[in-house]
C-alpha positions as CSV (number, residue, x, y, z in Angstrom):
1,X,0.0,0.0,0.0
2,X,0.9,3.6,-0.7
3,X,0.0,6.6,0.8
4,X,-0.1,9.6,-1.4
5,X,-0.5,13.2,-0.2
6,X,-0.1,16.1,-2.6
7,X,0.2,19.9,-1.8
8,X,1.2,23.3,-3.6
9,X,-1.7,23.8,-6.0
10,X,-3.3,27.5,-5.6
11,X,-4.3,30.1,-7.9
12,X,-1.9,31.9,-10.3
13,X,-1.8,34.3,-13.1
14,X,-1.0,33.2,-16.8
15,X,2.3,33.1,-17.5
16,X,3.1,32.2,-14.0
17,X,4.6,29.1,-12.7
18,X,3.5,26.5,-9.8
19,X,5.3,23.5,-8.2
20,X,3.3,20.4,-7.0
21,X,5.0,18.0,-4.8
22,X,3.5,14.4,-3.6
23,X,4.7,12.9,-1.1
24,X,4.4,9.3,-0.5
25,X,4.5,7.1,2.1
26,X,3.9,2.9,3.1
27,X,6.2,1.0,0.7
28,X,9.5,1.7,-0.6
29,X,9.3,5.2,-3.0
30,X,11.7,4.1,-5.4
31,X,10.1,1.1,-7.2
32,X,7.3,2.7,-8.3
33,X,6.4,5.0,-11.4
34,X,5.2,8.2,-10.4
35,X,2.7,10.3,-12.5
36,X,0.7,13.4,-12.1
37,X,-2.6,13.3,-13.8
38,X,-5.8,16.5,-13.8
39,X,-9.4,16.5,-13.9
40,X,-10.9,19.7,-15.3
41,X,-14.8,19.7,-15.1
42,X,-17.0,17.7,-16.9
43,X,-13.6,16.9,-18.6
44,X,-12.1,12.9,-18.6
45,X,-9.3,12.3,-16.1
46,X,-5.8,13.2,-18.6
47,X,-2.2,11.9,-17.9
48,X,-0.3,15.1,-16.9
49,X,3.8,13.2,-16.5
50,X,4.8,10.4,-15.5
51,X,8.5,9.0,-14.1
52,X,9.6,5.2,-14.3
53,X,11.3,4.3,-11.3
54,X,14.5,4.3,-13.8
55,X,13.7,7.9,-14.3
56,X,12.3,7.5,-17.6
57,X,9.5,10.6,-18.7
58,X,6.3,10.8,-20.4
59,X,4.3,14.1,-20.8
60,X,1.3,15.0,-22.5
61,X,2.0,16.9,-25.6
62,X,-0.1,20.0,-24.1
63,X,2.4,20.5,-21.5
64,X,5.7,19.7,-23.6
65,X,8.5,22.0,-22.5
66,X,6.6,23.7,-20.0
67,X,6.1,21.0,-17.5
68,X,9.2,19.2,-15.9
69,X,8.4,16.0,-13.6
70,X,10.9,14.7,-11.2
71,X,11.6,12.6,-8.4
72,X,13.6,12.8,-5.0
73,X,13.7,8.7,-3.8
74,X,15.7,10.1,-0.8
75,X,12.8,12.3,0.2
76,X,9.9,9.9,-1.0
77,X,8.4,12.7,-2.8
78,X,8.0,13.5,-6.7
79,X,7.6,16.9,-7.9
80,X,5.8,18.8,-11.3
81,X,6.9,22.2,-11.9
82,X,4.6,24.3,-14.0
83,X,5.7,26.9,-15.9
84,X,4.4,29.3,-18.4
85,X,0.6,28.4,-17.0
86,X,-2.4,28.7,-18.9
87,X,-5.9,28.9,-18.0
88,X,-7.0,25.5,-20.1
89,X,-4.1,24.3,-17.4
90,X,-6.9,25.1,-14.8
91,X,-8.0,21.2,-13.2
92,X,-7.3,19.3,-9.9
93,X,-4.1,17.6,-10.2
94,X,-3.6,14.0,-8.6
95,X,-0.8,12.2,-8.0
96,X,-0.7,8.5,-8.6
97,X,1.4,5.5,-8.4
98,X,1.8,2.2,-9.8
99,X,4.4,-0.3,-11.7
100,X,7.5,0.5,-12.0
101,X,7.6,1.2,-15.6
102,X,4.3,1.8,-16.7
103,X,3.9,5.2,-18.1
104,X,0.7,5.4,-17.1
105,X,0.4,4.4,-13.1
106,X,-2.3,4.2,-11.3
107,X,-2.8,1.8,-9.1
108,X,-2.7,4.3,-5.7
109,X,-4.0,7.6,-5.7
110,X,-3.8,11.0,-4.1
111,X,-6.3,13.2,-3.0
112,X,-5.6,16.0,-5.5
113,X,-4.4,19.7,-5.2
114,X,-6.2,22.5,-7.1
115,X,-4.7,24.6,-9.7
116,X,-6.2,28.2,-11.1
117,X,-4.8,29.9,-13.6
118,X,-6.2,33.2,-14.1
119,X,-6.3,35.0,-17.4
């Protein structure tokens, strides 16, 4: 079992940047993938990143060099910085875990963190 718990979601203007961490707890960190996923209303659940446990990454193409997913096994926590944010970035963003290297995990879920991007 793994316990996920993200924070650092908030409002921001366009053009700003955000970082959400999740940190996880229950199992060893460092075999799982990691992935950060958002739910915008009345919208379908959407892979955000991912990480492999290798380190391997995966991102939407709507957040292509914007977005940077990592990982900190030390720290049991992996990270999504948000840069140049728009307001179609506007969602609840979960973190979730599963397989090692499945680009898609999730097989444990967080709570989710809101993010608000102005205009």
């Amino acid at each position: 079992q793994v316990q996920l718990v993200e924070s650092g979601g908030g409002l921001v203007q366009a053009g700003g940047s955000l970082r959400l961490s999740c940190a996880a707890s229950g199992s060893i960190f460092s075999i799982y993938a990691m992935g950060w996923y958002r739910q915008a209303p009345e919208k379908q659940r959407e892979l955000v990143a991912s990480i492999t446990s290798g380190g391997t990454t995966n991102y939407a193409d709507s957040v292509k060099g914007r977005f940077t997913i990592s990982r900190d096994n030390a720290k049991n926590t992996v990270y999504l910085q948000m840069n140049s944010l728009k307001p179609e970035d506007t969602a609840v963003y979960y973190c979730a875990a599963g397989h090692s290297s499945s680009y898609y995990p999730k097989n444990y879920w967080g709570q989710g963190t809101q993010v608000t991007v102005s205009s």
